[in-house]
C-alpha positions in Angstrom: 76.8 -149.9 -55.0 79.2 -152.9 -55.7 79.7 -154.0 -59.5 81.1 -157.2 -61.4 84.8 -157.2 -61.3 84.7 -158.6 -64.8 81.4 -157.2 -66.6 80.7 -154.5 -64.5 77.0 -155.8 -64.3 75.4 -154.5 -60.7 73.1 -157.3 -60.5 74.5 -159.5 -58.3 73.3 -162.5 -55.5 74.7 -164.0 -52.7 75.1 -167.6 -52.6 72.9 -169.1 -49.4 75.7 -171.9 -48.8 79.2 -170.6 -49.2 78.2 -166.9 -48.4 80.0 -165.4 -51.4 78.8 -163.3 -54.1 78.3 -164.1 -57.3 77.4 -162.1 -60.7 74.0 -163.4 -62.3 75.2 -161.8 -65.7 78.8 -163.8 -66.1 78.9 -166.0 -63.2 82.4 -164.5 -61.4 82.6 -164.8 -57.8 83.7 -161.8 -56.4 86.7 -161.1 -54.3 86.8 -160.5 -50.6 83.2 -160.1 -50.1 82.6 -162.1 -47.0 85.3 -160.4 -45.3 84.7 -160.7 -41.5 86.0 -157.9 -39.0 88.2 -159.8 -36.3 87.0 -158.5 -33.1 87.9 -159.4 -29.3 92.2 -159.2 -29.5 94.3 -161.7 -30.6 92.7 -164.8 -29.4 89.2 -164.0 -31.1 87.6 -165.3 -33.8 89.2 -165.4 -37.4 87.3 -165.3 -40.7 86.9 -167.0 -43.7 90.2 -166.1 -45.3 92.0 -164.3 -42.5 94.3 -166.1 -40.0 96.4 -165.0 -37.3 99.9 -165.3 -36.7 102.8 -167.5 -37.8 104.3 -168.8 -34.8 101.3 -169.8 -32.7 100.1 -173.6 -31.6 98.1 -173.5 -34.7 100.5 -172.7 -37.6 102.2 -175.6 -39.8 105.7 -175.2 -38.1 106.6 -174.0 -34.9 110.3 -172.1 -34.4 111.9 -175.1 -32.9 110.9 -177.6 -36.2 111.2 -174.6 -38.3 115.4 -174.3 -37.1 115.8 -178.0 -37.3 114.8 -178.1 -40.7 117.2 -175.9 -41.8 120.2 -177.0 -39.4 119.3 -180.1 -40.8 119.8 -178.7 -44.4 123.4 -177.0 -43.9 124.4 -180.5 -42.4 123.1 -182.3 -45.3 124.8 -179.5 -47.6 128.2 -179.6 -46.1 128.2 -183.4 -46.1 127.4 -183.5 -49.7 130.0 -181.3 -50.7 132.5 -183.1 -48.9 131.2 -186.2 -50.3 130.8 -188.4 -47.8 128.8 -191.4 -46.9 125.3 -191.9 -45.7 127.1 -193.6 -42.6 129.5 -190.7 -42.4 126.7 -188.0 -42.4 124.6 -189.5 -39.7 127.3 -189.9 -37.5 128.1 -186.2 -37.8 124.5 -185.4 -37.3 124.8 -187.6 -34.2 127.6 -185.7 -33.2 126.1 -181.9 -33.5 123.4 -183.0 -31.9 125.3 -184.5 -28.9 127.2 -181.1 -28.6 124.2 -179.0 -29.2 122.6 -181.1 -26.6 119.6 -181.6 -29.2 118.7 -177.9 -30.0 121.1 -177.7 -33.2 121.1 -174.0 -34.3 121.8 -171.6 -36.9 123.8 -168.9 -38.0 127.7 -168.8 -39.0 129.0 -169.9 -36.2 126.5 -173.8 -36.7 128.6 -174.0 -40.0 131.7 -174.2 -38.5 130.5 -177.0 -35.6 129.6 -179.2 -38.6 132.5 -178.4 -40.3 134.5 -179.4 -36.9 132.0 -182.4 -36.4 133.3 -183.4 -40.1 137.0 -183.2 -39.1 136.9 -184.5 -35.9 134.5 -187.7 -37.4 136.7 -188.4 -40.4 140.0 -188.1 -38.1 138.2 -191.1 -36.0 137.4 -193.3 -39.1 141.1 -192.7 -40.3 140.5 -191.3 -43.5 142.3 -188.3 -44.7 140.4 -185.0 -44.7 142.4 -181.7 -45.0 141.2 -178.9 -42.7 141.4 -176.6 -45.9 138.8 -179.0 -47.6 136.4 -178.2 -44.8 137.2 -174.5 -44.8 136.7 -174.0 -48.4 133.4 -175.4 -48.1 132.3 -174.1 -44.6 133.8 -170.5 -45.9 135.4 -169.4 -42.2 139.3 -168.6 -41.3 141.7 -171.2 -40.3 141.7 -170.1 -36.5 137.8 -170.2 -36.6 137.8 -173.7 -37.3 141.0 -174.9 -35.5 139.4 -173.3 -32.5 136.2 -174.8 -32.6 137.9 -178.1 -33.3 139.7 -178.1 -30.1 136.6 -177.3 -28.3 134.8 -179.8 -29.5 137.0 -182.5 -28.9 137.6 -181.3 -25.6 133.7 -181.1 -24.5 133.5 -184.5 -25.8 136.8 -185.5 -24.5 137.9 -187.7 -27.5 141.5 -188.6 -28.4 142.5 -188.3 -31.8 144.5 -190.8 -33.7 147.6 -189.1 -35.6 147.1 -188.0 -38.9 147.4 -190.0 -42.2 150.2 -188.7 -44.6 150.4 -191.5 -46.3 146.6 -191.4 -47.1 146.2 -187.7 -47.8 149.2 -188.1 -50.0 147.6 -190.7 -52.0 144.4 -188.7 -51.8 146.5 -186.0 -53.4 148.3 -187.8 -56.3 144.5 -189.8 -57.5 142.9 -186.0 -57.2 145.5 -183.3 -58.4 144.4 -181.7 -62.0 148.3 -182.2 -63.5 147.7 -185.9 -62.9 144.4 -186.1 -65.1 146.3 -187.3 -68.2 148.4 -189.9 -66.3 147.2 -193.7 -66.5 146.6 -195.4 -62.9 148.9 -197.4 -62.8 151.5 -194.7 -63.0 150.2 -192.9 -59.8 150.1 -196.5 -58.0 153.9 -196.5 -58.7 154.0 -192.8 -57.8 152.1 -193.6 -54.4 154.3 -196.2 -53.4 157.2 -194.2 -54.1 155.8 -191.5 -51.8 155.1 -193.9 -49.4 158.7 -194.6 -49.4 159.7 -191.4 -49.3 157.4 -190.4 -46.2 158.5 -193.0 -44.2 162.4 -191.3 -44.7 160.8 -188.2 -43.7 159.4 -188.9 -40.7 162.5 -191.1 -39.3 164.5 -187.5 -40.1 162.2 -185.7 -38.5 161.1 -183.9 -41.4 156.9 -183.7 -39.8 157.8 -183.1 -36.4 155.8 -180.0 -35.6 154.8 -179.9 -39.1 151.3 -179.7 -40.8 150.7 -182.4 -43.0 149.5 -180.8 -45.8 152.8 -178.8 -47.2 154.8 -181.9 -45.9 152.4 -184.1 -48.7 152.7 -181.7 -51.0 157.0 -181.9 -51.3 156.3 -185.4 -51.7 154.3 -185.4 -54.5 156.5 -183.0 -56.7 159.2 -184.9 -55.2 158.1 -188.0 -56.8 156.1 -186.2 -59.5 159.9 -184.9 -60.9 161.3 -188.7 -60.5 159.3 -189.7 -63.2 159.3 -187.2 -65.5 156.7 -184.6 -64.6 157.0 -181.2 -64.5 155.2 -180.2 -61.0 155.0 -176.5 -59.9 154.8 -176.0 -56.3 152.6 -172.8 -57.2 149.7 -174.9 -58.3 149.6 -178.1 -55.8 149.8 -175.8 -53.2 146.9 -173.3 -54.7 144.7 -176.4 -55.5 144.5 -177.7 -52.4 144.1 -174.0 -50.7 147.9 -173.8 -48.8 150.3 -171.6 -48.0 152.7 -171.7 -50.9 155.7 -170.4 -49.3 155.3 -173.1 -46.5 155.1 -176.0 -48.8 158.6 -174.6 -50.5 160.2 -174.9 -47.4 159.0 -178.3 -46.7 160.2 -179.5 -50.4 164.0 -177.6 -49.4 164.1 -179.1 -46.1 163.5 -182.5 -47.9 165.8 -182.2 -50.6 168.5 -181.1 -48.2 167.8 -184.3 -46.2 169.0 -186.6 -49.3 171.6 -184.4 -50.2 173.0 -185.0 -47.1 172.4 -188.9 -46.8 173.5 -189.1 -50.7 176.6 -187.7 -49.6 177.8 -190.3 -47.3 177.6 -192.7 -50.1 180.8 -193.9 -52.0 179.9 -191.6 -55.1 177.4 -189.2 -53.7 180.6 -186.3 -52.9 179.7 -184.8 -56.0 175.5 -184.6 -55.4 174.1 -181.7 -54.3 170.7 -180.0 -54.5 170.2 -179.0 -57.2 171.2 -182.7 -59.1 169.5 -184.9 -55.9 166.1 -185.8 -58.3 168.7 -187.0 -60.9 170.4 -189.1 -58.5 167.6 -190.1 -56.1 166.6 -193.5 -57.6 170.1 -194.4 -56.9 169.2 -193.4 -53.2 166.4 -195.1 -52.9 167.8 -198.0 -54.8 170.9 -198.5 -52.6 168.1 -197.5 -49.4 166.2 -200.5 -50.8 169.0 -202.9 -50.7 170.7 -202.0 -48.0 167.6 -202.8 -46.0 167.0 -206.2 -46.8 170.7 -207.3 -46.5 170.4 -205.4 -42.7 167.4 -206.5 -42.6 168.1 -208.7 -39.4 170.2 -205.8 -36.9 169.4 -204.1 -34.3 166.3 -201.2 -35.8 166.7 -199.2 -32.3 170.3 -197.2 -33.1 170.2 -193.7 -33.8 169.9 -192.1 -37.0 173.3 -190.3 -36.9 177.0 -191.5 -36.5 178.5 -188.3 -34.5 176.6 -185.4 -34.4 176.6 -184.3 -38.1 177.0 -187.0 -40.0 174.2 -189.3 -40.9 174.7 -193.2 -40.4 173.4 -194.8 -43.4 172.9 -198.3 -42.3 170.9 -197.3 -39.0 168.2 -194.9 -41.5 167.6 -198.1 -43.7 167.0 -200.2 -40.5 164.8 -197.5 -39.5 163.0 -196.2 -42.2 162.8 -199.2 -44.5 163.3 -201.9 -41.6 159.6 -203.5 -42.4 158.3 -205.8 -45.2 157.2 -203.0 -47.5 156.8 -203.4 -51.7 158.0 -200.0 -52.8 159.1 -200.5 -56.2 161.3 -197.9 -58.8 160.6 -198.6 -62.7 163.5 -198.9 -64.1 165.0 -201.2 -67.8 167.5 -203.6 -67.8 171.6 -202.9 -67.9 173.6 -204.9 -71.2 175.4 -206.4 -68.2 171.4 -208.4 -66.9 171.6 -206.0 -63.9 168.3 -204.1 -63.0 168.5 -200.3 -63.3 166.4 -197.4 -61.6 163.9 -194.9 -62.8 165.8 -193.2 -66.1 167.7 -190.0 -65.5 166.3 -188.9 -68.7 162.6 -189.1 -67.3 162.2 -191.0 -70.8 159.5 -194.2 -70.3 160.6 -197.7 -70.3 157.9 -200.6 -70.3 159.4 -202.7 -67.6 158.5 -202.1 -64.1 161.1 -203.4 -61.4 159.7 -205.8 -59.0 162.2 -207.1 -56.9 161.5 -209.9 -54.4 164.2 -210.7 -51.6 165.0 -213.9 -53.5 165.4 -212.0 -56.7 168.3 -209.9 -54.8 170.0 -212.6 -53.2 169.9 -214.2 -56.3 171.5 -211.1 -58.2 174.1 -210.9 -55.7 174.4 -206.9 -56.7 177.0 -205.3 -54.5 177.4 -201.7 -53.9 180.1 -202.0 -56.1 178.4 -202.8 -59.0 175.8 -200.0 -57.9 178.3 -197.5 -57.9 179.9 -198.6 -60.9 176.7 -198.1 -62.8 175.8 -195.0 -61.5 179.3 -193.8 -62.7 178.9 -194.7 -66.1 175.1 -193.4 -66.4 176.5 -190.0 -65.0 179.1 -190.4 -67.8 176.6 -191.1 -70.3 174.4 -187.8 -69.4 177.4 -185.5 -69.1 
């Protein structure tokens, strides 16, 4: 005979409306008492606290809502951790569900489409996002993604504007750790001089067939050691998840490439690579000038005079040939004349801001350029 599950007591009634039973000594209604046997297969009747299946017309969520709920969440998730916009994330939604033709999915492989979708849709806006941003976050191999990628782009049959050095540089300088301590307007110099410097490297052909990221990256140390601060290629290259021995080669190659235009200067015989970032604001300097008194010849002559030797005065046409403010801090000479960034790396307050006017007004020759550089590289000796 049944007893109380609490006082034991066996006097117990059943209650004429719910059906359950209760104790008359304490009151407790006991458990699973009106248990009904389900009879007649799976589409007979259920009882008071039994209920079939999970997936049937009946249940909360069928397994179609049920997987777009949670392709909906890894979207969402991947989004957020790439920070974008509420803009950005609907339109990559938009886009999964245009490829998936509506049925989304799930699994490994629906990571890396929204990790594609978020390449292919930032790529379209313009905005720099490094493919090893989306891996780290998706958590797949390089060819995984790369290959979805170009699948993607070719089902949808979009073209894809060229990628944005300059952008994922600046991207770069505002994100990287070593930079955390350095004040903003600092990396707004630093920016523009890595503006300056990527627009040399792509008139030598220094990105051709290159990836992006290692090319940014021996830019930034580039201009990182111009003013002062001790980069290590190691640690860019780790923070942003790239090959480090890639990005070396990149930073060699561009060194090399202003050793060599350094060298067909009046006093650059003597520069090599391992002095270049010591002489480099006189580069760029002389770069700068030369420009705006060339400014009004022909921009469409080759880079080099010969075969081996590089013509100066056709790279400034065409790498500095357009109305761009790149701008070297730099102190003032005894003499009035406007100096570059210090050898020394040692800070000065004044920031040099030269308008064309200013120049013309100077009337600096390459002379007096030279002769300055001579008696700074006399100073330092």
């Amino acid at each position: 005979m049944a007893v109380c599950r609490r006082c034991k007591s066996k006097d117990l009634d059943t209650d004429d409306v719910t059906g359950n039973t209760v104790c008359s000594n304490c009151g407790i209604v006991q458990d699973f008492d009106n248990f009904q046997h389900n009879y007649g297969g799976i589409s007979g009747p259920q009882g008071t606290f039994i209920h079939l299946g999970t997936a049937g017309a009946g249940t909360d969520y069928s397994y179609k809502d049920r997987k777009l709920l949670e392709a909906n969440g890894i979207i969402e998730d991947i989004t957020f951790r790439l920070s974008f916009s509420g803009a950005t994330t609907r339109a990559v939604k938009a886009m999964v569900e245009k490829v998936t033709e509506g049925e989304f999915g799930l699994g490994n492989w629906f990571s890396v489409l929204v990790g594609a979708c978020c390449y292919i849709v930032m790529r379209q806006n313009n905005k720099s996002l490094p493919i090893n941003d989306v891996i780290g976050v998706v958590g797949c191999e390089l060819y995984e993604m790369g290959k979805m990628v170009n699948r993607v782009v070719d089902f949808l049959e979009l073209q894809l504007p060229e990628f944005d050095v300059v952008g994922l540089l600046e991207k770069m300088i505002r994100g990287f750790s070593g930079f955390s301590g350095v004040d903003e307007d600092k990396k707004d110099l630093m920016i523009k001089q890595g503006n300056f410097v990527i627009q040399c490297a792509i008139k030598w052909f220094l990105t051709t067939g290159r990836r992006p990221g290692p090319v940014a990256v021996s830019v930034l140390v580039f201009v990182a050691a111009l003013n002062g601060f001790k980069v290590r290629i190691e640690d860019v290259a780790k923070e942003l998840n790239l090959v480090v021995a890639t990005c070396r080669t990149r930073y060699k190659e561009l060194l090399e490439a202003f050793v060599e235009v350094a060298q067909g200067l009046p006093w650059g015989k003597d520069v090599n690579v391992k002095n270049i970032v010591n002489n480099a604001p006189f580069v760029m300097k002389y770069m700068e000038m030369k420009s705006i008194e060339n400014k009004g010849v022909n921009r469409k002559r080759g880079l080099q005079e010969g075969r081996d030797k590089f013509n100066l005065k056709n790279v400034v046409d065409e790498c500095l040939g357009r109305e761009a403010d790149h701008r070297i801090e730099g102190d003032r000479d005894p003499d009035g004349i406007r100096l570059a960034y210090s050898i020394t790396g040692e800070d000065h307050d004044g920031v040099l801001e030269p308008s064309i006017s200013d120049l013309e007004n100077q009337k600096i020759s390459y002379k007096d350029l030279a002769r300055i550089y001579s008696k700074f590289k006399a100073d330092i000796a």
